[in-house]
C-alpha positions in Angstrom: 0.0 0.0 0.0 1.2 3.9 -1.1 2.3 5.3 2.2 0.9 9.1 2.8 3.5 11.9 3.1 3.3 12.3 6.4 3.9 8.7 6.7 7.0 8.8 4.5 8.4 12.1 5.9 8.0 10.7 9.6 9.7 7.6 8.4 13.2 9.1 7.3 13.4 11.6 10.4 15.9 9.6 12.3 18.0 9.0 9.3 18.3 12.6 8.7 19.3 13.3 12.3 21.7 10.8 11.8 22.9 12.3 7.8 23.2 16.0 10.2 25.1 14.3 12.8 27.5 12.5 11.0 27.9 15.8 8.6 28.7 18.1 11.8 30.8 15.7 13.3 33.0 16.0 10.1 33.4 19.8 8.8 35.0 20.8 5.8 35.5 24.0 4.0 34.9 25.1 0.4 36.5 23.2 -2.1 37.7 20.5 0.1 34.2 18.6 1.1 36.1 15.3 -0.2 34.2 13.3 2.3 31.0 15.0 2.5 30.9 14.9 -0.9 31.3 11.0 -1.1 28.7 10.2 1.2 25.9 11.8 0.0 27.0 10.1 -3.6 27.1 6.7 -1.6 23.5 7.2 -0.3 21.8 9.2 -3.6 23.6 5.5 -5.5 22.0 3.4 -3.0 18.9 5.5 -3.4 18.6 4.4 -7.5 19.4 8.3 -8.7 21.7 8.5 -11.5 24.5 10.1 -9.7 27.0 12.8 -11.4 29.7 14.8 -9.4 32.9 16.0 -9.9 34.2 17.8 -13.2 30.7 16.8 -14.8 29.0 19.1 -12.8 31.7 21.7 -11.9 33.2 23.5 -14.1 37.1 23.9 -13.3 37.8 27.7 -14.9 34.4 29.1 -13.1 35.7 28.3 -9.7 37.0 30.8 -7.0 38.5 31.1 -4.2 40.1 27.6 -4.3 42.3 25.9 -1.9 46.1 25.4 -3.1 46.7 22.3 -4.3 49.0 21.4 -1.0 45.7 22.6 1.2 43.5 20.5 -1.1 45.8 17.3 -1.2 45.9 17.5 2.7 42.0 17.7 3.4 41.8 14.5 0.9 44.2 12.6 2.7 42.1 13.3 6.3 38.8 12.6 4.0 40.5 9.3 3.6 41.2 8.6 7.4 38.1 10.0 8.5 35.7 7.2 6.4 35.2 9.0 2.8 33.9 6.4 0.1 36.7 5.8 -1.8 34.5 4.6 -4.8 33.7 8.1 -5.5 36.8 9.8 -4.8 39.0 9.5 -7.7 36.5 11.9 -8.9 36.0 14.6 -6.3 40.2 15.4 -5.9 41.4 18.5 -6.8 38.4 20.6 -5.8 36.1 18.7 -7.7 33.4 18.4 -4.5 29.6 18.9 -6.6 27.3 15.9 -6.3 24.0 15.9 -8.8 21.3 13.2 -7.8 18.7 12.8 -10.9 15.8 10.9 -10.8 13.1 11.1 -14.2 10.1 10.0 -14.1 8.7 11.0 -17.3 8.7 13.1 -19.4 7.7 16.6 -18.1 9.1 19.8 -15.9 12.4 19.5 -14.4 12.5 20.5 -10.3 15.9 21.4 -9.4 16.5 21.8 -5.5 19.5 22.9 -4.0 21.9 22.3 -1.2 25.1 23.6 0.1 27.5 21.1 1.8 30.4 23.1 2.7 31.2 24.9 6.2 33.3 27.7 7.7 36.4 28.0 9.5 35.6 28.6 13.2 36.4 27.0 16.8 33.6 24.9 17.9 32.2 25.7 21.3 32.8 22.8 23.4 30.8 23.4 26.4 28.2 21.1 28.0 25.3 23.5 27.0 25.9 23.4 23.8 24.5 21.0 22.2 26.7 19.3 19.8 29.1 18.4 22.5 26.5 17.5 24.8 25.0 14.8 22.5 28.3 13.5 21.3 29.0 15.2 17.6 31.0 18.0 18.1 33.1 18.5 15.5 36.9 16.5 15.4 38.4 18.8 12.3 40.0 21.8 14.7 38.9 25.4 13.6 36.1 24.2 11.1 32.5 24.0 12.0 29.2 24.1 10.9 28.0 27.1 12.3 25.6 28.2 9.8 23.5 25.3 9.6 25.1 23.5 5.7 25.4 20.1 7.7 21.3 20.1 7.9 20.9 21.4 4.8 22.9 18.2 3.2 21.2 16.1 5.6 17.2 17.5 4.3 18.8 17.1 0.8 19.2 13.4 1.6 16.2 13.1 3.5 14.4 14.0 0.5 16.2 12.4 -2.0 14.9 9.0 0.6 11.1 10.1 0.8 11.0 10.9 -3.0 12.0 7.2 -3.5 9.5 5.7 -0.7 6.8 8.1 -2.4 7.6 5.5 -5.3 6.8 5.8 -9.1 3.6 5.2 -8.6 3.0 8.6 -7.3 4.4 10.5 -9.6 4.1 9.6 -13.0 5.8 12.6 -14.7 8.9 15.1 -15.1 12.5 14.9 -13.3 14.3 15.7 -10.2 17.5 16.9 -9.6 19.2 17.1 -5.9 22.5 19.7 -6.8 24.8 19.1 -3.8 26.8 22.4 -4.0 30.1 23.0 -2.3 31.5 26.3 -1.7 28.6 28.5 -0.7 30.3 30.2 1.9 32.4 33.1 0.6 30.4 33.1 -2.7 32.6 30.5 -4.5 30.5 27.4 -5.8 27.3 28.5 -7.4 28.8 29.7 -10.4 30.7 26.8 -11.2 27.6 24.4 -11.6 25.4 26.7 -13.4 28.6 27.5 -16.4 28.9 23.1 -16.1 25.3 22.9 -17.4 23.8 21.6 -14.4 21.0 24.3 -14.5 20.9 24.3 -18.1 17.0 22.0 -18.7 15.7 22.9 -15.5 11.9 24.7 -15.1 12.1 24.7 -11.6 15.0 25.9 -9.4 14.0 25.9 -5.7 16.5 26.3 -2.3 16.5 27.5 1.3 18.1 28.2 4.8 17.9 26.9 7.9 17.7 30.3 10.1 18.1 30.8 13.5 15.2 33.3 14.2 12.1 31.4 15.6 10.6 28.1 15.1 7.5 27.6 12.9 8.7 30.1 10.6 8.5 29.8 7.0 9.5 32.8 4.6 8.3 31.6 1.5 10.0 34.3 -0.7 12.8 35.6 0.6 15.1 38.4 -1.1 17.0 41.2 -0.5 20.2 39.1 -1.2 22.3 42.1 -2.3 24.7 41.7 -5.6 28.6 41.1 -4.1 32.4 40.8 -5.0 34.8 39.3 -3.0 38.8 40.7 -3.4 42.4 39.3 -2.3 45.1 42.4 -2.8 48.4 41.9 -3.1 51.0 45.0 -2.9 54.5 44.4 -3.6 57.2 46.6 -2.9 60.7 47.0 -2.3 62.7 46.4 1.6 64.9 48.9 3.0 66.5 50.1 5.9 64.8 51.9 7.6 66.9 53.9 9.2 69.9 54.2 6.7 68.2 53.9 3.4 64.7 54.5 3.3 64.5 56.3 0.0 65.7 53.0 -1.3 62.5 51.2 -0.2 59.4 51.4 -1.8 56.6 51.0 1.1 54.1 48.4 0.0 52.1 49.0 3.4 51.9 53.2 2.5 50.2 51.6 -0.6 47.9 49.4 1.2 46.6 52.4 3.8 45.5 54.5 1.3 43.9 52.1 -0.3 42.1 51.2 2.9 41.1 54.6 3.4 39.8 55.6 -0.1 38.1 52.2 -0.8 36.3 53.6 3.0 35.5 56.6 1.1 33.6 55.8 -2.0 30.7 57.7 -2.4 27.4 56.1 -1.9 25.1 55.1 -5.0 21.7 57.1 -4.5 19.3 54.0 -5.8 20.3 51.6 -3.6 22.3 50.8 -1.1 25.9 49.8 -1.3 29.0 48.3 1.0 32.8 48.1 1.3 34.7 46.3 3.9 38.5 45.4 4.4 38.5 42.7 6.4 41.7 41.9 6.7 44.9 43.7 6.2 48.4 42.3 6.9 51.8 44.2 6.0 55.4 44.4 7.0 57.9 42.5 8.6 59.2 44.6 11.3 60.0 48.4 12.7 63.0 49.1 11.1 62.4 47.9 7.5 60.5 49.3 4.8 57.3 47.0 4.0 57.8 45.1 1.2 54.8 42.9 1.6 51.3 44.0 1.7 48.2 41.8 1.3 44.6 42.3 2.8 41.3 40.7 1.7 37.5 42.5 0.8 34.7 43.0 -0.2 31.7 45.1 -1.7 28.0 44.5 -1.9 25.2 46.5 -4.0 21.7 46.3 -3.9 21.6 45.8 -7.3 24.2 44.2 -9.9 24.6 47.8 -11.3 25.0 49.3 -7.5 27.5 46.4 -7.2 29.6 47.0 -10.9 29.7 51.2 -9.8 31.5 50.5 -6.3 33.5 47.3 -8.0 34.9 49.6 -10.9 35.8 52.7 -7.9 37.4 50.3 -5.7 40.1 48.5 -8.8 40.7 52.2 -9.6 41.5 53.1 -6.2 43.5 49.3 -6.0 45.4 50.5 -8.8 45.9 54.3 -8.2 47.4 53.5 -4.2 50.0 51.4 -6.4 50.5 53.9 -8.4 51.2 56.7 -5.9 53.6 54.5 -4.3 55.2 53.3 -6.9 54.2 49.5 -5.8 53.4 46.7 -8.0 49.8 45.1 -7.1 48.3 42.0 -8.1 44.4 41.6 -7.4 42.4 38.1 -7.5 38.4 37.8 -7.2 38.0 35.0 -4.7 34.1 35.0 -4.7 31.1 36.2 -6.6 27.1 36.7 -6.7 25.0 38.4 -8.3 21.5 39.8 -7.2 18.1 37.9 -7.9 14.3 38.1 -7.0 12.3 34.9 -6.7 9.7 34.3 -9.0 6.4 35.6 -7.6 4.2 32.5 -9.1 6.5 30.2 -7.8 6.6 32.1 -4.0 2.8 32.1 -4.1 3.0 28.0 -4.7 5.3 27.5 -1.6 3.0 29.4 0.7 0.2 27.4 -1.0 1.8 23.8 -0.4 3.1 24.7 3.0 -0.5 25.8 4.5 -1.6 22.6 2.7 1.1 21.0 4.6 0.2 22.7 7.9 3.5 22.0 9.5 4.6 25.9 10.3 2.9 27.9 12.8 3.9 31.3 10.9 3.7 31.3 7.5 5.0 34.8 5.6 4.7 35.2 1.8 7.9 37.6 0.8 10.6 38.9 3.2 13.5 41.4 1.5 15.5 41.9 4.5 18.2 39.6 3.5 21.0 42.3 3.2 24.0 39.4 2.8 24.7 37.6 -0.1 23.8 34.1 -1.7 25.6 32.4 -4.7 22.4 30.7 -5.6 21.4 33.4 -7.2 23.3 32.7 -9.8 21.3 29.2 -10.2 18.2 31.2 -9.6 18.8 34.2 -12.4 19.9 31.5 -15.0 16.6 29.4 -14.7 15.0 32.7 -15.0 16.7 33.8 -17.9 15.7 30.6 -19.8 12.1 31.0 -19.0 12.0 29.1 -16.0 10.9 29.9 -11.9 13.4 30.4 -9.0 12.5 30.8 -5.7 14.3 31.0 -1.8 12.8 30.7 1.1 13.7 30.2 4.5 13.0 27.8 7.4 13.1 29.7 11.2 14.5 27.5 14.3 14.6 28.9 18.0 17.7 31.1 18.0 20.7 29.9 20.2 22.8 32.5 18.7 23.6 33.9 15.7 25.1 32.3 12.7 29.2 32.0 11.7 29.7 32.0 15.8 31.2 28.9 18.0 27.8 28.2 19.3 25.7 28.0 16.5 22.8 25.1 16.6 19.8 24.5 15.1 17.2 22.4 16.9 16.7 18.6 15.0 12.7 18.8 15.4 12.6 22.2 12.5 14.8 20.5 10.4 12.0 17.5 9.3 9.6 20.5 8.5 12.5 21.6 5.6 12.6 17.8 4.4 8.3 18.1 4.8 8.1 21.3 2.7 10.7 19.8 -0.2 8.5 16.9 -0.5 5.3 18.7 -0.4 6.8 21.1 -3.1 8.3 18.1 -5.3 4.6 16.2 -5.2 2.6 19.5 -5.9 5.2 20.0 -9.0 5.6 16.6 -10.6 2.8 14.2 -9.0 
């Protein structure tokens, strides 16, 4: 007998706390989710899916922000000692870290859903109240954690990718699915790379969405706001000197950087929209008494729009360049991340807040939210569906706030997390049953 949905979704709850657990347990950054990677390819290949990953569905030129190759040889060697399937390996080294799980049923639309795997580089909290270390998964990779909720968000793609399966052919009798796996969310860096591989390129329907630590029984069925960004790694490169005895010899790499620092501070606001600049990070010198020949510091802007964005992009490389030039510095700059803006389709919005007061599994149900301000690489997946004709849409999932996200503490609690797997499946059915 056909089980119901609420059947099936109950039915693969502990296997997705498990999929979150195991994830959390097991962190790994952009680029270099070697083992992440290969489990969900294990499970979606257990699953039946026809399973694609590596440089199938990533396309090696549109990446940024990568690892270097002695980082990304070292995080496949731990993937290796920490339990990563080595049947799908081979495939996933260098970077390679995309997994695409496709499942037709017919001919008709193609649904697209997407998750990002990957997780950031912070000190996990280890505490008894926090939960993590309380219940025995705290992370074991030192300085990298899940502390924006990724490890769920592979763990609902899975649990998905299970119910679709128990839902059974006989359920849905038309159309594809696609489960995109995407690494390298964080810092702007995957996205792009999947859509120029093709991945996006027969899709209809192109749906994600974020865990967010806010309140539980939230849904956000549209949410934008996600402003256009560009992320920037500046090198200056000057000449040493004495300080002391021959400092007109020099040529001061960090005198360079300053002013840069200063002017990029100083660009004027774009009256349509807003816009933002921040160095994050600036590091220069060697010591008191020599001229800096070494400058490097990392940023980056944000527009409201992509045209907000390209204004405050072209000031800043004109600042980059002129600070050089002033100090008669060489410079080298390299774009380490990159999204653009996007709106979510309004038909496709008004579906999700259709299905999930259908599904009636969130107390507090909220058609469009743009108060995003930060910035999310699907976009890219989102605008390109678009532009094809297709519908995109975001929306986000609220659990009981511990604390906010990227911080030590960060947790989401397990019960919201089957209402994410609840409103993928309810979304899947209402498009392709």
């Amino acid at each position: 007998m056909e089980q119901s949905l609420e059947q099936v979704i109950q039915s693969v709850f502990d296997h997705v706390i498990e999929y979150r657990r195991d994830f959390h347990k097991y962190p790994e950054v952009g680029w270099t989710e070697f083992r992440t990677a290969s489990k969900i390819a294990r499970r979606l290949s257990e699953l039946g899916y026809a399973v694609e990953l590596g440089k199938s569905v990533i396309r090696k030129e549109s990446r940024m922000g990568l690892p270097s190759e002695l980082e990304l040889e070292a995080h496949y060697e731990r993937a290796l000692e920490q339990g990563a399937d080595t049947a799908f390996l081979d495939d996933l080294k260098g970077g390679y870290t995309g997994v695409v799980g496709t499942l037709k049923f017919g001919e008709g639309p193609v649904v697209a859903l997407r998750f990002d795997i990957d997780a950031l580089k912070v000190n996990e909290c280890k505490e008894d109240n926090h939960f993590p270390a309380k219940a025995g998964f705290l992370s074991i990779n030192e300085g990298v954690m899940h502390s924006c909720g990724h490890d769920t968000h592979a763990a609902i793609g899975l649990g998905v990718a299970e119910a679709i399966v128990k839902l059974g052919d006989k359920h849905f009798s038309a159309g594809t699915l696609k489960l995109v796996f995407q690494p390298a969310e964080e810092g702007v860096r995957g996205a792009k790379s999947m859509v120029d591989a093709g991945v996006l390129d027969d899709v209809d329907y192109v749906i994600s969405g974020h865990m967010m630590a806010m309140k539980s029984g939230v849904l956000v069925c549209g949410a934008g706001g996600f402003m256009a960004t560009t992320k920037l790694d500046v090198t200056y490169k000057g000449l040493s000197a004495h300080a002391g005895a021959g400092p007109q010899e020099g040529k001061n790499s960090m005198l360079a950087a300053c002013s840069a620092v200063l002017n990029l501070n100083a660009i004027p606001r774009h009256a349509e929209g807003a816009s933002r600049v921040n160095v994050g990070l600036l590091q220069a010198g060697s010591d008191r008494n020599v001229i800096a020949e070494d400058s490097f510091m990392k940023l980056e802007i944000r527009g409201e729009t992509n045209a907000i964005n390209q204004y405050v992009e072209a000031y800043a490389l004109r600042i980059i360049k002129s600070a050089a030039q002033m100090h008669d510095v060489r410079f080298e700059i390299q774009q380490m991340g990159a999204a653009p803006s996007g709106k979510p389709t309004q038909e496709l919005v008004s579906r999700i807040q259709r299905v999930s007061e259908k599904l009636g599994v969130f107390d507090d149900i909220q058609e469009w939210s743009d108060d995003a301000t930060g910035s999310e690489d699907f976009m890219y997946m989102m605008n390109h569906v678009q532009d094809q004709g297709g519908q995109g849409a975001y929306f986000i999932v609220g659990s009981d706030k511990v604390t906010g996200h990227h911080t030590s503490n960060f947790d989401i609690q397990e019960a919201d997390v089957i209402k994410a797997v609840h409103l993928y499946v309810g979304l899947v059915d209402d498009l392709l049953a």
